[in-house]
C-alpha positions as CSV (number, residue, x, y, z in Angstrom):
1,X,67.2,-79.9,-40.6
2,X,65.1,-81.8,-43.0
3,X,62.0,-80.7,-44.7
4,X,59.4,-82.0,-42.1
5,X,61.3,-80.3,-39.4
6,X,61.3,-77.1,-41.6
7,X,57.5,-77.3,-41.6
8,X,56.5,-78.2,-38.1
9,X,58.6,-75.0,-36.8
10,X,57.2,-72.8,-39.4
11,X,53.5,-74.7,-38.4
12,X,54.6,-73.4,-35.0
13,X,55.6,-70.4,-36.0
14,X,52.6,-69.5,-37.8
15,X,50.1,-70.9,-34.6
16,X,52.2,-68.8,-32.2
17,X,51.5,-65.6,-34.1
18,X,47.9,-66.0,-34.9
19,X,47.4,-67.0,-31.0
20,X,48.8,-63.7,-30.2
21,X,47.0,-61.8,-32.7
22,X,44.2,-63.2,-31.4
23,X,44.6,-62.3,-27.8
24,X,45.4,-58.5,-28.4
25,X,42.7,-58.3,-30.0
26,X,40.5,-59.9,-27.6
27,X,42.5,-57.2,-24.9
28,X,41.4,-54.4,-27.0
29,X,37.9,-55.4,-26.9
30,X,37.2,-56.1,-23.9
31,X,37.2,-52.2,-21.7
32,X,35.3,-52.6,-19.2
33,X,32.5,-49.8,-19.2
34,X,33.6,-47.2,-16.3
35,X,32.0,-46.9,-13.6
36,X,29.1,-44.6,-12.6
37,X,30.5,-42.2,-10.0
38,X,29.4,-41.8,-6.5
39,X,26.8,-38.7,-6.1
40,X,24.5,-39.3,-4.0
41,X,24.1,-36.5,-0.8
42,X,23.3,-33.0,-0.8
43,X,24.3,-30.1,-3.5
44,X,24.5,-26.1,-3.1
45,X,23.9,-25.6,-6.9
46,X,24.3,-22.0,-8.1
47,X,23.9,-20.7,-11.6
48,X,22.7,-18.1,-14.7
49,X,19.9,-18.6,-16.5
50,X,18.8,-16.2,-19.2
51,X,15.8,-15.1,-16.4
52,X,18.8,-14.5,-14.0
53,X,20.8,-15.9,-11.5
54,X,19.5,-19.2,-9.1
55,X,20.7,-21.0,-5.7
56,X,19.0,-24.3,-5.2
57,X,19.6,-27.5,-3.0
58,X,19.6,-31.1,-4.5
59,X,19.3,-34.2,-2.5
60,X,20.6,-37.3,-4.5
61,X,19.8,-41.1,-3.9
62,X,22.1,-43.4,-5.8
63,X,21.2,-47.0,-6.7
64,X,24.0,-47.7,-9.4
65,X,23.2,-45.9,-12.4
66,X,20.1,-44.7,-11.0
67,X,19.3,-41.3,-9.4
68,X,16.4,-40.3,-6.8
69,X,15.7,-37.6,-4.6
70,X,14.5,-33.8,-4.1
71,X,14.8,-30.5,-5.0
72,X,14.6,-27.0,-3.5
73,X,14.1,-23.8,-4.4
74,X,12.6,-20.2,-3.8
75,X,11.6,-20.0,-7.9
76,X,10.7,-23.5,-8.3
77,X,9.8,-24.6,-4.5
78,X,9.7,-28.2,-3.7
79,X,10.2,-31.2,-6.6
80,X,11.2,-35.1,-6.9
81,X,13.9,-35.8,-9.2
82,X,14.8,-38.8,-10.8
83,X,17.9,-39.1,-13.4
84,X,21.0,-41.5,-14.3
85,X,24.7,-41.4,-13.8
86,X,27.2,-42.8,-16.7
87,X,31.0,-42.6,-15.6
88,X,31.5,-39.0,-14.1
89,X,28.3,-38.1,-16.0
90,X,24.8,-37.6,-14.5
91,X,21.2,-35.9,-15.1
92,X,18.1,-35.5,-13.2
93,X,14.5,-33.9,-14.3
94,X,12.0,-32.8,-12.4
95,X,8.5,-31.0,-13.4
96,X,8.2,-27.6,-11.8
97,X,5.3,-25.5,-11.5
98,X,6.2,-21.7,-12.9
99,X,3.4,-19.2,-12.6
100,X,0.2,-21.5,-13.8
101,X,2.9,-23.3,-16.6
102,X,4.2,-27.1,-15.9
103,X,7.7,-27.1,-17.3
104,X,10.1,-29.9,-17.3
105,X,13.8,-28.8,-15.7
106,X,16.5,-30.6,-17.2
107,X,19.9,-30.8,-15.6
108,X,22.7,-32.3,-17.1
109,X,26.2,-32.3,-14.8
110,X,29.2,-33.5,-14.6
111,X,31.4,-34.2,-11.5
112,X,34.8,-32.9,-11.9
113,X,37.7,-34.0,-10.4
114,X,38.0,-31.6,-7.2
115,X,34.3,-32.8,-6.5
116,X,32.7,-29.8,-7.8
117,X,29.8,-30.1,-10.1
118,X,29.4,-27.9,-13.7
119,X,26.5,-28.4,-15.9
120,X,24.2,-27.3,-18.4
121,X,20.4,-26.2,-17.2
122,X,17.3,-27.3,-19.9
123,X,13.9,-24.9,-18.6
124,X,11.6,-27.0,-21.0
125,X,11.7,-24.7,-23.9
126,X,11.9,-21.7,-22.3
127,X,15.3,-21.0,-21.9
128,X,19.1,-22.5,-20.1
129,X,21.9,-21.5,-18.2
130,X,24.7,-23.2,-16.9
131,X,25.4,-23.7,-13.3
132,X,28.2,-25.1,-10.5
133,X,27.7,-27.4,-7.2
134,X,29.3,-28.4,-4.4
135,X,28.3,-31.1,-1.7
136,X,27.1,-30.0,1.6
């Protein structure tokens, strides 16, 4: 093997290498952002807040990452929602009259893996709770 042999496999060599540097790299790179999850229908949501306990009803429209719908309650009574989904990840607001005060109600849930809801309630300021869901 003569010199210019010696350097073409080494130029080989070297080429080979970077080319699959190159395309692990690009591999690692490239994840694909997951996938909202699917939660549209109607939840039984049950929870604590630091006024007490609360049952309510949410009725979800999905249009990919984007949430609709309505709410129901006996403290609240009647609301539109709108929120977002990321991945198993979701929220929805909606403004709620409380004795003379507009609050917003902040809900931020996450869909487990049995197809339960848990979450974290936001009363505008005045207060949270935490709560659980399941689909009707």
């Amino acid at each position: 093997m003569d010199q210019r042999d010696t350097r073409r496999m080494m130029t080989r060599l070297v080429v080979g290498l970077s080319a699959t540097v190159v395309a692990t790299m690009a591999m690692g790179l490239t994840v694909a952002p997951q996938a909202p999850a699917d939660v549209a229908g109607e939840w039984a949501l049950t929870g604590e807040t630091d006024n007490g306990p609360f049952m309510s009803t949410v009725v979800l429209e999905q249009n990919g990452t984007e949430l609709t719908g309505h709410y129901s309650s006996e403290a609240v009574g009647e609301a539109d929602v709108k929120g977002s989904v990321s991945g198993n990840d979701f929220m929805f607001s909606l403004s709620a009259d409380l004795g003379g005060q507009s609050i917003e109600l902040t809900y931020t849930c996450t869909l487990q893996d049995d197809g339960t809801l848990s979450g974290q309630l936001d009363l505008g300021g005045y207060g949270g709770g935490t709560f659980t869901g399941t689909r009707r």
